[in-house]
N, C-alpha and C positions, 0 to 999 in steps of 0.2 A: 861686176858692179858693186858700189859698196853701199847703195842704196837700195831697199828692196820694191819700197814705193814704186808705183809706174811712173817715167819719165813725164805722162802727161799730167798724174797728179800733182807730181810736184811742182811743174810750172802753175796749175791751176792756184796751189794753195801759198807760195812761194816764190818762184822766178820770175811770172808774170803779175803775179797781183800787185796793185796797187792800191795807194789813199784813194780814192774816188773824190772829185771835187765838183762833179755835176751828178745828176742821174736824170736818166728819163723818168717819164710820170706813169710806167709800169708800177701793178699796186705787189708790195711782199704780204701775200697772203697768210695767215694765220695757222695753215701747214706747214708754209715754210718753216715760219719762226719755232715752232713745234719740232719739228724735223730738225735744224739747227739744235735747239736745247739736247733732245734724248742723243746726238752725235758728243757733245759736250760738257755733257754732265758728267762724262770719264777721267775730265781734267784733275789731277794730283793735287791733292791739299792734306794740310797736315791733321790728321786724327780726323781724317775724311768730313773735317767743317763745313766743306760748301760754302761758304759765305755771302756768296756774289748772290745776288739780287738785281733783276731788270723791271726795268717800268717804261714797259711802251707806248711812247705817246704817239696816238692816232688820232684823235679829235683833232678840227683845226683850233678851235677855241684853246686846250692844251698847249697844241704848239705853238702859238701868238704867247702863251703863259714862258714858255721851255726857251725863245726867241730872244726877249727882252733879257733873257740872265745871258745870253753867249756872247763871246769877244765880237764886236765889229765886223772883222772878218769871216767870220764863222756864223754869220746870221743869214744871209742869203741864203746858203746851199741846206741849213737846217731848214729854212722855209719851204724847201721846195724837194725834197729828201721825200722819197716815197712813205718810207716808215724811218723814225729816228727812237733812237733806247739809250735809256739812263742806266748807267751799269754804277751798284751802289754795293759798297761792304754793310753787312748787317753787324754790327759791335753786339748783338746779345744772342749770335750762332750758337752760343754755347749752351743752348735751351734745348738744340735739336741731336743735342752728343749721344742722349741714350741711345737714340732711333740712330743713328748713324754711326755710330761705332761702338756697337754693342759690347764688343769684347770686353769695352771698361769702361760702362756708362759711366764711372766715378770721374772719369777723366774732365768732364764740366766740374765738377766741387774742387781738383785737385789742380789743375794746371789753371782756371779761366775765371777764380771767382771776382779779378781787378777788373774794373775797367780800362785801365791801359795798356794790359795785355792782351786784351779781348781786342780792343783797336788794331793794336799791333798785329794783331796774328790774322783780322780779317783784312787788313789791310794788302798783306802779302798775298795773301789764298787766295781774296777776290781779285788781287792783279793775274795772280798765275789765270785764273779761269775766263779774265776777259780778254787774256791771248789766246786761249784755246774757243773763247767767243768768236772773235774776229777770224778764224782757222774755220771754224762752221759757216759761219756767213760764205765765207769765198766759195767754202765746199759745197754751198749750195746753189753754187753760179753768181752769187750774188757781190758788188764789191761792198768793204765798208769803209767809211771816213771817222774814225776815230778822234775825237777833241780831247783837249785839254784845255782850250782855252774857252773857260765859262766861272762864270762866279758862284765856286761852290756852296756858299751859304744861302743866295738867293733860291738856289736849285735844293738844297736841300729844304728850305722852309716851304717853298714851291709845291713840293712833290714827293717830300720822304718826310722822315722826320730825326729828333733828335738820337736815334738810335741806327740811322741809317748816314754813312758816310757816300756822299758820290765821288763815283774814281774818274769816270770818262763818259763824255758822250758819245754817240755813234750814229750818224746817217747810215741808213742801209736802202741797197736798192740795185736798179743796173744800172751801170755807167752811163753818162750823156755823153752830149757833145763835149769833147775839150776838156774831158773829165781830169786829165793826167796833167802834174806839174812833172818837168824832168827828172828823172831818177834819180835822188842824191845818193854821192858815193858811200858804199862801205868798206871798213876797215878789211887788211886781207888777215888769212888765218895766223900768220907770226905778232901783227899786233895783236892779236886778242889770245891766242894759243900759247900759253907756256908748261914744260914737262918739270916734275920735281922729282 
């Protein structure tokens, strides 16, 4: 085998998961979410930034707030989404470099003192770690529905601020009824695979 994963993980985190577009009204416990994080916080980032930042909305008041900013489409199943999270880049990471990458806490005065480098580099770091978000969620039995379609200024004035970028939102919970839209195809390995 050329994977070492168990066959059942991988369908768990991979072959079988999906965007979820229902869930039942089982609640995601604040273990979970716990349990998820300390799985995830392993995720690769550059000069170990961490960037990514969640904010979980569980009030309903909240989510009526969280509601009005998402696509049309995407307001129903946020509404009714056990637990839903705001996964947002922090642009001033560069504050927490001593503690996290001790070897050269200089590395915040030397690589991060712009602002639009700092954007830049959380912008990628906190993408890489809310794949490895959405990788915990499943591994916790749980599916996620990942958005993009929300208006990110409403949501950030909403709910962060201006030092906080949102990347994506995310319904989390167990699948409902009819949860599943058809599996769109993927590319095979020769389009995406090239040897130099």
């Amino acid at each position: 085998m050329a994977l070492v994963l168990d066959p059942a993980a991988q369908d768990l985190l991979f072959r079988e998961a999906r965007t979820a577009n229902t869930f039942t009204d089982e609640p995601v416990t604040e273990e979970q979410v716990q349990a998820i994080y300390d799985l995830i916080k392993y995720a690769p980032t550059a000069f170990n930034q961490s960037p990514l930042r969640i904010v979980l909305v569980r009030s309903p008041e909240a989510r009526e707030r969280l509601v009005q900013h998402m696509a049309e489409g995407n307001q129903p199943k946020t509404s009714t989404a056990p637990l839903v999270a705001i996964l947002a880049a922090d642009n001033e990471f560069h504050e927490e470099l001593p503690a996290l990458f001790p070897h050269f806490p200089q590395a915040k005065d030397v690589f991060f003192t712009e602002r639009g480098a700092r954007e830049q580099a959380a912008a990628l770091n906190a993408s890489l770690q809310a794949g490895y978000f959405i990788l915990g969620i499943r591994a916790a039995g749980l599916a996620a529905g990942p958005m993009s379609g929300f208006d990110p200024s409403g949501v950030q004035k909403e709910f962060l601020d201006e030092d906080h970028t949102p990347l994506m939102v995310i319904n989390i919970g167990k699948p409902g009824e009819d949860a599943w839209f058809p599996r769109g195809p993927r590319l095979d390995y020769d389009d995406v695979i090239t040897t130099v």
